[in-house]
ZAGUTI-546453 format. One record per residue (C-alpha): chain; residue number from 1; x, y, z. Coordinates in Angstrom, 2 decimals. Example, Ala and Ser with C-alpha at 12.3 -4.5 7.8 and 13.67 -1.06 7.14 Angstrom:
# residues 2
<pt><mardren>A</mardren><miro>1</miro><u>12.30</u><v>-4.50</v><w>7.80</w></pt>
<pt><mardren>A</mardren><miro>2</miro><u>13.67</u><v>-1.06</v><w>7.14</w></pt>
This chain:
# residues 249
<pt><mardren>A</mardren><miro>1</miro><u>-4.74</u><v>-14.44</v><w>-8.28</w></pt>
<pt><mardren>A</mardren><miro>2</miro><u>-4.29</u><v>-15.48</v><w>-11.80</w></pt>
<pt><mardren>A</mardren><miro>3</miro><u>-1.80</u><v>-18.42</v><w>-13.26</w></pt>
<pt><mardren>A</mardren><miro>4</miro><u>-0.11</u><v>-16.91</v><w>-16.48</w></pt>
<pt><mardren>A</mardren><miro>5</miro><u>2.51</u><v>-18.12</v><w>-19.15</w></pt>
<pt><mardren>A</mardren><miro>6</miro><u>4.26</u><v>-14.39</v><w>-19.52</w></pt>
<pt><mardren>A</mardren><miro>7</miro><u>7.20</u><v>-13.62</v><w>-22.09</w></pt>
<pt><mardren>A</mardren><miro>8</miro><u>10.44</u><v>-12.21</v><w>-20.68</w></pt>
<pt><mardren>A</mardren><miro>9</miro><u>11.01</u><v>-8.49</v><w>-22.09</w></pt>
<pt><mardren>A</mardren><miro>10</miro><u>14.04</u><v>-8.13</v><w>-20.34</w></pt>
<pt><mardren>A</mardren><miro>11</miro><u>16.66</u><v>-9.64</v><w>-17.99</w></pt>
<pt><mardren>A</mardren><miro>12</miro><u>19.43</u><v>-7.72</v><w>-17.01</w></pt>
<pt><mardren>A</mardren><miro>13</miro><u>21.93</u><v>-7.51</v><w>-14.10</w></pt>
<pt><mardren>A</mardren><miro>14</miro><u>21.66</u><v>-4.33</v><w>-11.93</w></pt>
<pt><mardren>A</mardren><miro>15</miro><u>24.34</u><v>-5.39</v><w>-9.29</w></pt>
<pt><mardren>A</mardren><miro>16</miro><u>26.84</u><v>-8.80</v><w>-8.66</w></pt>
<pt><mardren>A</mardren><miro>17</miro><u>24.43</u><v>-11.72</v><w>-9.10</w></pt>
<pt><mardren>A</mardren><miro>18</miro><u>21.44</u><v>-9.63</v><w>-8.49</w></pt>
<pt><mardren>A</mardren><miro>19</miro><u>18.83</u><v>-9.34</v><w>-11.39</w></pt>
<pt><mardren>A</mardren><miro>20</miro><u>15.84</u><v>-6.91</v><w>-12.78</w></pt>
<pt><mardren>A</mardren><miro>21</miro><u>14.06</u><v>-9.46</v><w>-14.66</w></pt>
<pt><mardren>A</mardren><miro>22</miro><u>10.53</u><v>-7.93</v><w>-16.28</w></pt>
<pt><mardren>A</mardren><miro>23</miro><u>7.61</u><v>-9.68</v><w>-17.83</w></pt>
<pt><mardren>A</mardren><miro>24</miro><u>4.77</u><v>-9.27</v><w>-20.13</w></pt>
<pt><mardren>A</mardren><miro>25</miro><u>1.66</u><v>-10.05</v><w>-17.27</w></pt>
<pt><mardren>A</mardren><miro>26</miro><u>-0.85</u><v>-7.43</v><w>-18.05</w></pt>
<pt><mardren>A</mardren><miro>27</miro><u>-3.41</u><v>-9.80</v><w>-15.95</w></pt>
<pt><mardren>A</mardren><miro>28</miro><u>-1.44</u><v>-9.86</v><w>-13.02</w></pt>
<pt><mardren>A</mardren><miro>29</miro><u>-0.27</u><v>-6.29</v><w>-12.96</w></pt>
<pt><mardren>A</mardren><miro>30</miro><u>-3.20</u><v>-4.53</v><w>-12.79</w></pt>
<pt><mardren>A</mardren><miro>31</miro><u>-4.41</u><v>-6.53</v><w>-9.87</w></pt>
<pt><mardren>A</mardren><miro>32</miro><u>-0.59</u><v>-5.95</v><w>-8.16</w></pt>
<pt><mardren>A</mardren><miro>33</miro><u>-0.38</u><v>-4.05</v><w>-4.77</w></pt>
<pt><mardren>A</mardren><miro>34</miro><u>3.29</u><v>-2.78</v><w>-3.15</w></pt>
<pt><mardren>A</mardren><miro>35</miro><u>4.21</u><v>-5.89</v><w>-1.19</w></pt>
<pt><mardren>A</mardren><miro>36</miro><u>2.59</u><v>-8.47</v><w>-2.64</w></pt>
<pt><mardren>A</mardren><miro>37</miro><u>5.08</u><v>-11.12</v><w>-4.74</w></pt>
<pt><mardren>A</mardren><miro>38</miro><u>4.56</u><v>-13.94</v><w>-7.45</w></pt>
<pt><mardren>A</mardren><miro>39</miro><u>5.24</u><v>-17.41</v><w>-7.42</w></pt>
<pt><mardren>A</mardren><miro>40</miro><u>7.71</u><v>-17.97</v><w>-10.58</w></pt>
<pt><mardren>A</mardren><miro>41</miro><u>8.55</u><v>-21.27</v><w>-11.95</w></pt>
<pt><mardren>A</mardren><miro>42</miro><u>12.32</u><v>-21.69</v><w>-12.73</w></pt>
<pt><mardren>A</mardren><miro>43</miro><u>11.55</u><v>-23.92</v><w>-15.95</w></pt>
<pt><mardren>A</mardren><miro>44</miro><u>12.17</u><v>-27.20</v><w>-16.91</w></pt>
<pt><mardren>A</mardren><miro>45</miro><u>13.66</u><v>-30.14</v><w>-14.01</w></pt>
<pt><mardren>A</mardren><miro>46</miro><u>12.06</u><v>-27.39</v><w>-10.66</w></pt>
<pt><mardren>A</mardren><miro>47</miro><u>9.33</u><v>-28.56</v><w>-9.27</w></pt>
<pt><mardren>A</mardren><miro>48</miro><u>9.00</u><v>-26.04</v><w>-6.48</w></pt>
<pt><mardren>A</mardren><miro>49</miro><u>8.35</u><v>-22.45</v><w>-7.32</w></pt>
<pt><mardren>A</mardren><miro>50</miro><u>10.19</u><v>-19.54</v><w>-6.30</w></pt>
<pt><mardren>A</mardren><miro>51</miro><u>8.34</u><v>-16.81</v><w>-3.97</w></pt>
<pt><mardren>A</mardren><miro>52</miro><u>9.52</u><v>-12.92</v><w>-5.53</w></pt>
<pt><mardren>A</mardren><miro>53</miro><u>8.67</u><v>-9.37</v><w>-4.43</w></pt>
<pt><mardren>A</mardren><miro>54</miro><u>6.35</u><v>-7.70</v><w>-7.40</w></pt>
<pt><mardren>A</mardren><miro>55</miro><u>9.16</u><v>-4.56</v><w>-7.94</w></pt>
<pt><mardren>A</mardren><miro>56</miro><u>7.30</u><v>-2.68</v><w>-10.53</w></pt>
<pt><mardren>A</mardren><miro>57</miro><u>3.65</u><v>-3.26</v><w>-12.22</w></pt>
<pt><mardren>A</mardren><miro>58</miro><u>3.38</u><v>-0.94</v><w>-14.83</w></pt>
<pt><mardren>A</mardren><miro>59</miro><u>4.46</u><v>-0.95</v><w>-18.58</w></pt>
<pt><mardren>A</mardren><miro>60</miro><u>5.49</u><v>-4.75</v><w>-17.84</w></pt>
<pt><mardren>A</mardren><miro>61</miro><u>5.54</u><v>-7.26</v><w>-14.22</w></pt>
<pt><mardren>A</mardren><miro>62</miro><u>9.32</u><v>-6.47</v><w>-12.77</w></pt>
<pt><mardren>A</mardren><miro>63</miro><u>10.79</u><v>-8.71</v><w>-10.13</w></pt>
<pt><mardren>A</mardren><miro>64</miro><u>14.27</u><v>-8.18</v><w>-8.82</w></pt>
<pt><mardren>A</mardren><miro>65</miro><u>16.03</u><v>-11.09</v><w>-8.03</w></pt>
<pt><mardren>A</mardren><miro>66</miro><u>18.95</u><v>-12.95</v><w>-6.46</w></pt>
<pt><mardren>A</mardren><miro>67</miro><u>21.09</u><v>-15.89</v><w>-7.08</w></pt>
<pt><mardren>A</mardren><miro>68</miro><u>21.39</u><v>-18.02</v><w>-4.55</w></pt>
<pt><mardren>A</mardren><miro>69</miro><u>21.05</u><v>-21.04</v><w>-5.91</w></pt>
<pt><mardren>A</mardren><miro>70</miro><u>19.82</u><v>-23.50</v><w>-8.87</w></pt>
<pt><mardren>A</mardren><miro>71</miro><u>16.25</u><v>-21.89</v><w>-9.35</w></pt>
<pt><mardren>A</mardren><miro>72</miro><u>17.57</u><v>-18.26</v><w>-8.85</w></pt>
<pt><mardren>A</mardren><miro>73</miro><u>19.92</u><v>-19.20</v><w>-11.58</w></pt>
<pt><mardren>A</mardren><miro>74</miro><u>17.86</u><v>-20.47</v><w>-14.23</w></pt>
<pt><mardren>A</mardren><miro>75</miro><u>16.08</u><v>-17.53</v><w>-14.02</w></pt>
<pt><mardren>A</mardren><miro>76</miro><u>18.76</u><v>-15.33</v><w>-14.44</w></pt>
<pt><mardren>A</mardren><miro>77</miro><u>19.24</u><v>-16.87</v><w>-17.36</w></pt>
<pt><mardren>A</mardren><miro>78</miro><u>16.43</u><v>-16.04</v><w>-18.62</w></pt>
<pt><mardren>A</mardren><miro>79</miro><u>16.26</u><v>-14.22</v><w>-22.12</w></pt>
<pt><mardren>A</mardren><miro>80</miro><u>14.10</u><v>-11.90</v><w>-23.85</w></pt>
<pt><mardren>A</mardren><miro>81</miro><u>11.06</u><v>-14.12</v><w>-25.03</w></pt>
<pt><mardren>A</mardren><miro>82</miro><u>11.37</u><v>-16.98</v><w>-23.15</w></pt>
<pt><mardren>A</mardren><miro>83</miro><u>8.22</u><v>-17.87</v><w>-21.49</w></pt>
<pt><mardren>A</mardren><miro>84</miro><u>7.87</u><v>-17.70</v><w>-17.87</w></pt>
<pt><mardren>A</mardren><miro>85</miro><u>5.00</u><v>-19.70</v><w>-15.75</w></pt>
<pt><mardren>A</mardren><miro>86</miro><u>3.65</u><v>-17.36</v><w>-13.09</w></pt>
<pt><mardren>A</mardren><miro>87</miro><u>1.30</u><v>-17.10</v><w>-10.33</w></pt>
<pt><mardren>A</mardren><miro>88</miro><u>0.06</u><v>-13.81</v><w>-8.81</w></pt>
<pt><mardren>A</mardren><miro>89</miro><u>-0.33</u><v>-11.88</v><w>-7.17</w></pt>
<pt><mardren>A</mardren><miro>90</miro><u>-0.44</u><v>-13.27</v><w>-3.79</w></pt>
<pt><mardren>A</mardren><miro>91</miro><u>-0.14</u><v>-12.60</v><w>0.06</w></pt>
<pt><mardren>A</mardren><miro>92</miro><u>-1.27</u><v>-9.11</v><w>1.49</w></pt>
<pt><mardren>A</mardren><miro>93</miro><u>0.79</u><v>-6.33</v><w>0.92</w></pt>
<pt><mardren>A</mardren><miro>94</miro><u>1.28</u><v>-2.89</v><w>2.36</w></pt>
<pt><mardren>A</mardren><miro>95</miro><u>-1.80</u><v>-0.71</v><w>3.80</w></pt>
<pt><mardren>A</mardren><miro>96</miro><u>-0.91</u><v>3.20</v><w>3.74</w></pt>
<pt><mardren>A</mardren><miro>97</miro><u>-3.46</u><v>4.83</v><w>6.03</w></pt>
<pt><mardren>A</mardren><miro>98</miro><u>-5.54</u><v>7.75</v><w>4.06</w></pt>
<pt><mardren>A</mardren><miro>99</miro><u>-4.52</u><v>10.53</v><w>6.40</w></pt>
<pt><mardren>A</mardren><miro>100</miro><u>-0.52</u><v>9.39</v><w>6.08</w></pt>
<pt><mardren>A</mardren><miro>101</miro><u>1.12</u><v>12.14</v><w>4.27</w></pt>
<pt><mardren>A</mardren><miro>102</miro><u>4.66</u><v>11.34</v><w>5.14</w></pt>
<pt><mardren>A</mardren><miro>103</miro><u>6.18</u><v>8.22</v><w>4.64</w></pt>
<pt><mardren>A</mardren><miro>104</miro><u>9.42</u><v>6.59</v><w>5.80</w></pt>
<pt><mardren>A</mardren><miro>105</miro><u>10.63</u><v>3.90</v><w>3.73</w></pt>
<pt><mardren>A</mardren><miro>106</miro><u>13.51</u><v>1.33</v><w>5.70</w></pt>
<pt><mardren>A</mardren><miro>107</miro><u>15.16</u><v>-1.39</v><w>3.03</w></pt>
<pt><mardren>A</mardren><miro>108</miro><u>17.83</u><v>-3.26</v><w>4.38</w></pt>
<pt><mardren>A</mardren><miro>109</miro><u>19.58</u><v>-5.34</v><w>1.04</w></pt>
<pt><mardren>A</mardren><miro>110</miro><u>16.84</u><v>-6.64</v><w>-1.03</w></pt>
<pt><mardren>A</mardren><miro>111</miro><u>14.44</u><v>-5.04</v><w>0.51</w></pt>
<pt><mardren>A</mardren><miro>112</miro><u>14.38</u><v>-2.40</v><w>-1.79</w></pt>
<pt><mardren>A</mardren><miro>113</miro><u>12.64</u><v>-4.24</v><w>-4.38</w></pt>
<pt><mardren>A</mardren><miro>114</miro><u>9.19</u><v>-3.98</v><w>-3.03</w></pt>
<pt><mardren>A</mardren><miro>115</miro><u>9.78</u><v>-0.66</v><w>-1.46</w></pt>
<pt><mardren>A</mardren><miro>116</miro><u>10.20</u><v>1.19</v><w>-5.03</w></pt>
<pt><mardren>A</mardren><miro>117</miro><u>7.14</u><v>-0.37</v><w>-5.91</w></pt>
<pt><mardren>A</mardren><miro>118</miro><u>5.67</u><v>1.42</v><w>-2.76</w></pt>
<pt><mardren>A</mardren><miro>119</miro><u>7.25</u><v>4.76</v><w>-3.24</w></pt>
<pt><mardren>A</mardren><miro>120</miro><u>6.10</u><v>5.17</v><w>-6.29</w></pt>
<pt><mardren>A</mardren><miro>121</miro><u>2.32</u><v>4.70</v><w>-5.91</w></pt>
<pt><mardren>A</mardren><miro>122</miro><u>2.76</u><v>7.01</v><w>-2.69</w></pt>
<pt><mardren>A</mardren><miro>123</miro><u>4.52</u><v>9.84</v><w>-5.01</w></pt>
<pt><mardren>A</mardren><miro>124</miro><u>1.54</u><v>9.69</v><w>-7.60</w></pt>
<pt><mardren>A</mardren><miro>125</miro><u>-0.82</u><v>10.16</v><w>-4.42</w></pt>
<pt><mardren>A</mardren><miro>126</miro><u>1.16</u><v>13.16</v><w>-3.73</w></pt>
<pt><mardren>A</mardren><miro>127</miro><u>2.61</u><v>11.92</v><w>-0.59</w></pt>
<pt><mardren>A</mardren><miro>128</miro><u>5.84</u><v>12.79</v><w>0.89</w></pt>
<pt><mardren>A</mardren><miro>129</miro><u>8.00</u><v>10.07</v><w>0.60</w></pt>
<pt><mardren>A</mardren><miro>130</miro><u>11.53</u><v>9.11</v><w>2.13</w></pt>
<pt><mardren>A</mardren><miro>131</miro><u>13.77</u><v>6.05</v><w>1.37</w></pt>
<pt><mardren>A</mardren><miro>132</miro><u>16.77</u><v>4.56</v><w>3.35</w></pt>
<pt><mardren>A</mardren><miro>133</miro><u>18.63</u><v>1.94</v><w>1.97</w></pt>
<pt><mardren>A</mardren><miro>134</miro><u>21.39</u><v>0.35</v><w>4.01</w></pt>
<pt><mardren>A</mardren><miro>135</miro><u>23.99</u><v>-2.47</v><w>3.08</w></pt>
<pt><mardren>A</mardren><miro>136</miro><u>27.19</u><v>-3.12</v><w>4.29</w></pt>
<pt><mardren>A</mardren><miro>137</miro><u>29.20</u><v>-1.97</v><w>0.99</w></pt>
<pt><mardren>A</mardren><miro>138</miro><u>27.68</u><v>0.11</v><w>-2.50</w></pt>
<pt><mardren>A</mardren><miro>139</miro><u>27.48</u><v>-3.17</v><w>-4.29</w></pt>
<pt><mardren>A</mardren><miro>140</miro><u>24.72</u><v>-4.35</v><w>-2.30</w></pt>
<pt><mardren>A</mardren><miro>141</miro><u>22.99</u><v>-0.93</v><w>-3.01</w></pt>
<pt><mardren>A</mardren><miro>142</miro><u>20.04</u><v>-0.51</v><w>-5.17</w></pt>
<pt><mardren>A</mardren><miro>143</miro><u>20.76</u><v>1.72</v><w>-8.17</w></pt>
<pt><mardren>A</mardren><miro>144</miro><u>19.61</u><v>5.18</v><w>-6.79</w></pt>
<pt><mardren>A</mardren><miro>145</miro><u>19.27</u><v>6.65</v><w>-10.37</w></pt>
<pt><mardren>A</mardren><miro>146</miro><u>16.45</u><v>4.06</v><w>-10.79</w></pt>
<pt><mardren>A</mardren><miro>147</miro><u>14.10</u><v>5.60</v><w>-8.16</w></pt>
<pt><mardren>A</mardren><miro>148</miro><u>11.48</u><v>7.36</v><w>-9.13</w></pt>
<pt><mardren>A</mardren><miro>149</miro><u>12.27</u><v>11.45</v><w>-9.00</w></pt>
<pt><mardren>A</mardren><miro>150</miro><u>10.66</u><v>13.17</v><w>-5.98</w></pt>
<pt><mardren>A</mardren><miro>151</miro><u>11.68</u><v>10.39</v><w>-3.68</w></pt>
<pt><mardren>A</mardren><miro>152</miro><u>13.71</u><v>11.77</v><w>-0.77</w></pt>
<pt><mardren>A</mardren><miro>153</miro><u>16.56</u><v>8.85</v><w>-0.52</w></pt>
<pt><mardren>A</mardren><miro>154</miro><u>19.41</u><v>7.93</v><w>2.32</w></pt>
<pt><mardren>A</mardren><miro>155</miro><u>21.71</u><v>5.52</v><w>1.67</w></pt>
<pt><mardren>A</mardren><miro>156</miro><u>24.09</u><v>3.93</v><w>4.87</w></pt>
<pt><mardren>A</mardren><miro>157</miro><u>26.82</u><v>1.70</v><w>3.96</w></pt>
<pt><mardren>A</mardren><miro>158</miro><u>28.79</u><v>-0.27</v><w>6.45</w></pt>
<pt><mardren>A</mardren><miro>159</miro><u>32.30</u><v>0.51</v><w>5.23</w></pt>
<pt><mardren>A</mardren><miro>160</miro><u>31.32</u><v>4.10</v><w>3.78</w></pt>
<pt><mardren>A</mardren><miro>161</miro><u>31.77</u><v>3.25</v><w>0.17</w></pt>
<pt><mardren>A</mardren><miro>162</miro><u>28.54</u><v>5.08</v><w>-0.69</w></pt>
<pt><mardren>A</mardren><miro>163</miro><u>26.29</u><v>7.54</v><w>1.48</w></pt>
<pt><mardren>A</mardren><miro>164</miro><u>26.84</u><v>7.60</v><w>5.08</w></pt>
<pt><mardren>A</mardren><miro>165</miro><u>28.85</u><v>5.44</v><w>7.28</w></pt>
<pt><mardren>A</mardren><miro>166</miro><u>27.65</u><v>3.18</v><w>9.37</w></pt>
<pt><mardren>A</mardren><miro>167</miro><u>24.48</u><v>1.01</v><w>10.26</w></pt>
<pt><mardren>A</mardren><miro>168</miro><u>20.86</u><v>1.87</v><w>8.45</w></pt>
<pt><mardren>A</mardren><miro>169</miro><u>19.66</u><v>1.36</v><w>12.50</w></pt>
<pt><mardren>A</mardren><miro>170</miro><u>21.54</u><v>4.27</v><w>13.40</w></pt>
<pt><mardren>A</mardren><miro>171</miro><u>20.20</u><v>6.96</v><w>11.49</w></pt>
<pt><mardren>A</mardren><miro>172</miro><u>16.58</u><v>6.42</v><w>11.70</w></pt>
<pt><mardren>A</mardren><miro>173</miro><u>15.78</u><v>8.48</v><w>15.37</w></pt>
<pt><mardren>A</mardren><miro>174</miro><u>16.69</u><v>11.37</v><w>13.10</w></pt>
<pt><mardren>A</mardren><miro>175</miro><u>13.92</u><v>10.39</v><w>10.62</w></pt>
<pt><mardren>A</mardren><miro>176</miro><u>11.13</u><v>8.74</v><w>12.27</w></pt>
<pt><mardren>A</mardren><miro>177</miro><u>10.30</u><v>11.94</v><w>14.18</w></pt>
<pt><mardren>A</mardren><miro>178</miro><u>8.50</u><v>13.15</v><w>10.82</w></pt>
<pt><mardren>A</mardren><miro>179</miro><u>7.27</u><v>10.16</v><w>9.51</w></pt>
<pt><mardren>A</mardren><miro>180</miro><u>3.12</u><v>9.22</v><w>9.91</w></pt>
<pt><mardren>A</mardren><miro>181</miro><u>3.69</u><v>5.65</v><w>9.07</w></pt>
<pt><mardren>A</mardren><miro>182</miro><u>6.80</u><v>3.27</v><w>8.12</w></pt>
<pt><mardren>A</mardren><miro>183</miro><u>7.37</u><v>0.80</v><w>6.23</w></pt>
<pt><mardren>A</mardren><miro>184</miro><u>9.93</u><v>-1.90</v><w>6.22</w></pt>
<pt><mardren>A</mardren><miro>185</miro><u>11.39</u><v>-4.95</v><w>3.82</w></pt>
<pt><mardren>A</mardren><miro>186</miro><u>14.88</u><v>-6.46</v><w>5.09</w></pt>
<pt><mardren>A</mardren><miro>187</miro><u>16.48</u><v>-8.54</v><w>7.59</w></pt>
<pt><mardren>A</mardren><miro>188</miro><u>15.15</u><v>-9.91</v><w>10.82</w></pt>
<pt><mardren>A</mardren><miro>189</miro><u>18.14</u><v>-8.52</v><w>12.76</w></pt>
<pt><mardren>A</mardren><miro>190</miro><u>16.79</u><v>-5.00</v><w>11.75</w></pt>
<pt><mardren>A</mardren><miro>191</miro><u>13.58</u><v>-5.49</v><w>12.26</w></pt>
<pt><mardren>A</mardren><miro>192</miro><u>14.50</u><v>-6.39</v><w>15.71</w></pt>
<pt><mardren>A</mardren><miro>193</miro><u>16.25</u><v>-2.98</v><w>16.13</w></pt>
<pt><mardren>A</mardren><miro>194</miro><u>13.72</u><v>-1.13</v><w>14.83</w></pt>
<pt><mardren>A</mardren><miro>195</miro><u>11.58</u><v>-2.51</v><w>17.06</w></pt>
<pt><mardren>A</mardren><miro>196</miro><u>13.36</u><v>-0.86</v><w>19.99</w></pt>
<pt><mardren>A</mardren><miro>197</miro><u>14.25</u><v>2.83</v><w>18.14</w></pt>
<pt><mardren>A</mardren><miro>198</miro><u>10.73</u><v>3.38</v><w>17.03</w></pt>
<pt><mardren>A</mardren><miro>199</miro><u>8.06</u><v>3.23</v><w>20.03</w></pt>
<pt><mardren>A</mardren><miro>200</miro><u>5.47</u><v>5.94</v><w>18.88</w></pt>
<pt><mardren>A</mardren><miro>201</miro><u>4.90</u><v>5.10</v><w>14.97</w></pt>
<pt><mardren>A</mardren><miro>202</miro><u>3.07</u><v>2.35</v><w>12.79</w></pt>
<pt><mardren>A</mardren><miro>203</miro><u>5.30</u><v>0.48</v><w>11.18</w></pt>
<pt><mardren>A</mardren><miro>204</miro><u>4.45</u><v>-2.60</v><w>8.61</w></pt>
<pt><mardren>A</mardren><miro>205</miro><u>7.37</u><v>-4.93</v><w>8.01</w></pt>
<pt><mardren>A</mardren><miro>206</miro><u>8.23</u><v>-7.33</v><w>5.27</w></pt>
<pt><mardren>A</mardren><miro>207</miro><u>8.91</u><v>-11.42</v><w>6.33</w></pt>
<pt><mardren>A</mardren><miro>208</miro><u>10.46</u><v>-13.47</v><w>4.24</w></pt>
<pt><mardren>A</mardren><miro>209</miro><u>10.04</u><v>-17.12</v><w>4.68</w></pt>
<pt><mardren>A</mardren><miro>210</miro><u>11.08</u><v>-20.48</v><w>3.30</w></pt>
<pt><mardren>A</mardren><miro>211</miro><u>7.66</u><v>-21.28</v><w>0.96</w></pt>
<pt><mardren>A</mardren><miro>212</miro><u>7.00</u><v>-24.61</v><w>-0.68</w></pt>
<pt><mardren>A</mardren><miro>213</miro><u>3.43</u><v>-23.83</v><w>-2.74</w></pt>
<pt><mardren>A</mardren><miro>214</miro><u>3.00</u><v>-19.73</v><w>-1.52</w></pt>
<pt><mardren>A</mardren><miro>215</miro><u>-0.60</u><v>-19.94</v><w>-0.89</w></pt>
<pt><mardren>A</mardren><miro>216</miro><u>-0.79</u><v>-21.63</v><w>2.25</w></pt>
<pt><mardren>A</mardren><miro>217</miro><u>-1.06</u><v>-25.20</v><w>1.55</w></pt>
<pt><mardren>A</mardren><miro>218</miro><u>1.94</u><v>-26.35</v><w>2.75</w></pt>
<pt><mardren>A</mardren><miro>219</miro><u>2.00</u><v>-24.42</v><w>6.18</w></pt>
<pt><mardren>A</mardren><miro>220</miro><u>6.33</u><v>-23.97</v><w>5.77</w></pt>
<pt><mardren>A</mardren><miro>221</miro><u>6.48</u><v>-20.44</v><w>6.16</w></pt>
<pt><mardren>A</mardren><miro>222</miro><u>4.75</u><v>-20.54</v><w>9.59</w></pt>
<pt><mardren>A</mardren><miro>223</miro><u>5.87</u><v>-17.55</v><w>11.68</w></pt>
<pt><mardren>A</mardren><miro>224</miro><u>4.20</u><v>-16.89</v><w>15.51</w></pt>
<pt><mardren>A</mardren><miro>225</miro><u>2.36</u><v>-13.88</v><w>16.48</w></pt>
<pt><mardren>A</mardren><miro>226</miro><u>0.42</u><v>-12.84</v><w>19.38</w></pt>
<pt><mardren>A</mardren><miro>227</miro><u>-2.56</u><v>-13.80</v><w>16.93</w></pt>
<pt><mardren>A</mardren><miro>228</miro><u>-0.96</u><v>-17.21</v><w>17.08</w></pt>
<pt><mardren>A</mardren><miro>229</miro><u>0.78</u><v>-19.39</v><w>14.53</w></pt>
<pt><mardren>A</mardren><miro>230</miro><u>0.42</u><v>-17.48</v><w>11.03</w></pt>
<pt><mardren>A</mardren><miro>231</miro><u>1.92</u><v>-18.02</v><w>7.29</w></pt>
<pt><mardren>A</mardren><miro>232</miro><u>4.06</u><v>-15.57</v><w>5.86</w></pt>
<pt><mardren>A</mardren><miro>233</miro><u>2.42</u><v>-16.71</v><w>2.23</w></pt>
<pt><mardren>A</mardren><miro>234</miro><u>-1.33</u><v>-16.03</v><w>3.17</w></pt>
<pt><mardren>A</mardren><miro>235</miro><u>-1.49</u><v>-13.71</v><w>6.00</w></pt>
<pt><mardren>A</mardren><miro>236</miro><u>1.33</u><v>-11.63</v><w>4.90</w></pt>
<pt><mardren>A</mardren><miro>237</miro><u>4.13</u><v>-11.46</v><w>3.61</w></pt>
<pt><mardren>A</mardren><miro>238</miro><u>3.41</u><v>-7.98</v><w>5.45</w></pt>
<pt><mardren>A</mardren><miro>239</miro><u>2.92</u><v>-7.32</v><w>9.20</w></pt>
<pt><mardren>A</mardren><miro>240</miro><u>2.63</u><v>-4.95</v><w>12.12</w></pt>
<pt><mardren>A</mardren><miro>241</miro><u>6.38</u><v>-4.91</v><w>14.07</w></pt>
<pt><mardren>A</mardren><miro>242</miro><u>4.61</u><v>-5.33</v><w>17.07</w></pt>
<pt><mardren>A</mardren><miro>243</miro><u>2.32</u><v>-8.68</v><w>16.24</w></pt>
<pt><mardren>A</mardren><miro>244</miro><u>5.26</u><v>-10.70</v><w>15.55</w></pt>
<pt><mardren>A</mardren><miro>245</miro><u>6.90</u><v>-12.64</v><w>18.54</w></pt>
<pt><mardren>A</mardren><miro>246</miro><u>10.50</u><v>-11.53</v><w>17.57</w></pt>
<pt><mardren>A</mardren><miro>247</miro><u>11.82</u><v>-13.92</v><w>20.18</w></pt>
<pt><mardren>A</mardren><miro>248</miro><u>10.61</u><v>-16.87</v><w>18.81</w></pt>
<pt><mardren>A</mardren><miro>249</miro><u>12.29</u><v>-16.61</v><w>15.21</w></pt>
């Protein structure tokens, strides 16, 4: 974990109020693993951090963002060379087993942004690697001519505007058959589906949690599993499916 004053290289919008916003953080790159995320200081007036998914960590520190409020704002605002207070990386990320040869990839909105990250470290291992992104229309879709090539990709929109039709939840007992391990990033209603549709596979989900400091001072991301109380900051962000008690979040 380093602490790092980082120029912006670029800030650009990919999708309505959604944002690719890459920095200079050589130091934090290298030590960057698919899942981990960054505590980013909005700038002057915030006092609390914002928690966001590392989305790329090689030829400059990318985050994808969204606005949602204040923080999120001012750093969409963001311009090339600006300077940008980070800390990273932090929490534990996803673990691909050595014998895994096929993965299956599950982002559900924003979950995509850690996910490419993943994909693309599993393509240079020479792994076979498959991606479905769902979202209820193709705004809320993550640019597919941005993946990385080799990546086998589904997309599932709600109203059918892009892809197929229908829920992401739907389609994976047609994919998980092949898959050695999966991996997850989105919302907790699909995590709780998935929960039920895959029985017979690893899978490592995602949390995302309300964090005041991200490195588990604070104790505000607290999430239960049959481990007992954990934080999302520390112990994950990244867990097994089946160690979180899904029916008290």
């Amino acid at each position: 974990m380093k602490r790092i004053t980082a120029p912006v290289i670029s800030n650009r919008s990919l999708m309505p109020e959604t944002y690719l916003l890459e920095v200079d953080a050589p130091p934090i790159a290298a030590e960057a693993r698919p899942g981990q995320f960054c505590m980013v200081h909005c700038g002057e007036g915030y006092f609390l951090r914002r928690p966001l998914s590392i989305h790329r960590a090689a030829d400059g520190l990318a985050f994808w963002l969204r606005v949602v409020g204040r923080g999120s704002a001012a750093l969409a605002g963001l311009h090339p060379g600006d300077k940008v207070d980070i800390i990273g990386p932090l929490g534990n990320g996803y673990s691909v087993r050595p014998g895994a040869r096929s993965l299956l990839l599950v982002a559900g909105g924003m979950g995509a942004a850690p996910l490419a990250f993943l994909a693309r470290k599993a393509l240079r291992e020479e792994r076979s690697v498959t991606l479905v992104i769902g979202g209820r229309t193709r705004t809320q879709i993550y640019p597919v001519e941005m993946l990385p090539a080799g990546l086998h990709v589904v997309v599932v929109t709600e109203d059918g505007s892009q892809g197929e039709k229908g829920l992401l939840t739907d389609f994976l007992p047609g994919l998980v058959r092949n898959a050695d391990q999966i991996f997850s990033c989105g919302p907790v209603a699909m995590y709780r589906a998935m929960r039920q549709i895959v029985v017979d596979r690893p899978v490592q989900v995602s949390m995302e949690a309300w964090m005041g400091c991200g490195m588990g001072a604070c104790y505000a991301c607290t999430t239960l599993t049959r481990q007992g109380p954990k934080q999302v900051c520390r112990d994950g962000p990244v867990f097994d499916i089946q160690d979180i008690l899904w029916d008290e979040i």
